[in-house]
C-alpha positions, 0 to 999 in steps of 0.5 A: 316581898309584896314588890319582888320579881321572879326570877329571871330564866335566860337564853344565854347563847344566839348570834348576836348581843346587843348590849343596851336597848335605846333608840341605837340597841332596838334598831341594831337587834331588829336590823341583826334579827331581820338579817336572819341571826338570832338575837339576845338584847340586854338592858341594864334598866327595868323599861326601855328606851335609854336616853332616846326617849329623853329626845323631844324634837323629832327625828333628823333626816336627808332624803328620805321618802317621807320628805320627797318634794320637800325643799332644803331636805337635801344631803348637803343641807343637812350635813351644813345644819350638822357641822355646827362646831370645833368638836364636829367629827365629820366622818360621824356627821357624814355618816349621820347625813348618808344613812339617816333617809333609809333609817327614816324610812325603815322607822316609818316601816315599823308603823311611826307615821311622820310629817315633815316640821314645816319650819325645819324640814329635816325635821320629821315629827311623829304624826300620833302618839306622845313625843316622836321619840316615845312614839319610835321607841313604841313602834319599835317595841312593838316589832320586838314583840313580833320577834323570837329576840329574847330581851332581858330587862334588870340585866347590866352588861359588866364585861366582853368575853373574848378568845386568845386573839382578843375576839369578843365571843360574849358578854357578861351580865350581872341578872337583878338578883345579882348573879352573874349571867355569860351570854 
C-alpha cells in the first residue's frame, strides 16, 4: 500500500516501561532513564504528547527558580489557588504544590525557556516556540532523542504481567499490525 508502515522490530526487555508518552510519560522515562535504568516508553497514538498538548495556559508552578523574586509565587498561594472545590483530593493538590518549582526547574533544564505571566505569577509561559505546552513536549522529545529510551509509536498497552505474588513484571502490547508484543 502507498500509506503502509514497516514493520515494527522491538526491544522488549529494559528496567523500566512506561506505558503512555504525554507530558507525565516522557517526564517519568527521562527521570527513570537519568536514574541509570534502561527504559522502553510505549504509546498507543502514532504522535507524542497525549492530552498534555491539548493544555493552553502554561505551566503552573511554586517556588521554582525561575519565579525567585516574584511576589504571591509562594507554596501556600498555590496550594489556596488549587483547592478551588469539594472534589479537591489534598493529598494530590499537596503533592502538585511540593514538586511542581523542581519540576519547572528540570523542564527549564530541558531547554523551555519560561517567563512568569505577569498576571498570574504561578503561571510560566514558554518564552519561544507554539503553545508552552507544545513547546514542553519539544523539548522534551528532544531530550528523548539524546537517550538510548526505545519508544514505540502505534503500540497500545492492553495488560500488566504479573508473577505469583501479583508483582508487575511487564506489559502486554498490541503492535499497529495487531500483534501482540510482551515487553
Amino acid at each position: 500500500e502507498k500509506y503502509s508502515r514497516p514493520v515494527q522490530h522491538f526491544v522488549t526487555e529494559a528496567d523500566v516501561i512506561v506505558v503512555g508518552a504525554g507530558g507525565a510519560g516522557l517526564t517519568a522515562a527521562l527521570n527513570a532513564y537519568e536514574g541509570g535504568a534502561s527504559v522502553i516508553l510505549l504509546e498507543k497514538s502514532g504522535v507524542i504528547g497525549g492530552n498534555h498538548i491539548a493544555a493552553q495556559s502554561g505551566l503552573n508552578a511554586a517556588e521554582s527558580s525561575l519565579q525567585a523574586g516574584a511576589e504571591g509565587t509562594d507554596k501556600a498561594s498555590f496550594k489556596e489557588v488549587q483547592m478551588n472545590n469539594d472534589l479537591v483530593r489534598e493529598e494530590l493538590v499537596d503533592a502538585l504544590v511540593e514538586n511542581s518549582g523542581p519540576m519547572a526547574d528540570w523542564v527549564a533544564s530541558k531547554g523551555v525557556e519560561f517567563t512568569v505571566n505577569e498576571r498570574n505569577p504561578l503561571n510560566l509561559q514558554a518564552t519561544a516556540g507554539g503553545t508552552t505546552t507544545i513547546t514542553i513536549v519539544t523539548a522534551l522529545k528532544n531530550a528523548l532523542d539524546q537517550t538510548d529510551i526505545k519508544l514505540y509509536t502505534d503500540t497500545r498497552a492492553t495488560e500488566l504481567i504479573q508473577d505469583q505474588s501479583g508483582r508487575v513484571t511487564g506489559v502486554k502490547a498490541e503492535a499497529r499490525d495487531g500483534s501482540e508484543v510482551s515487553f
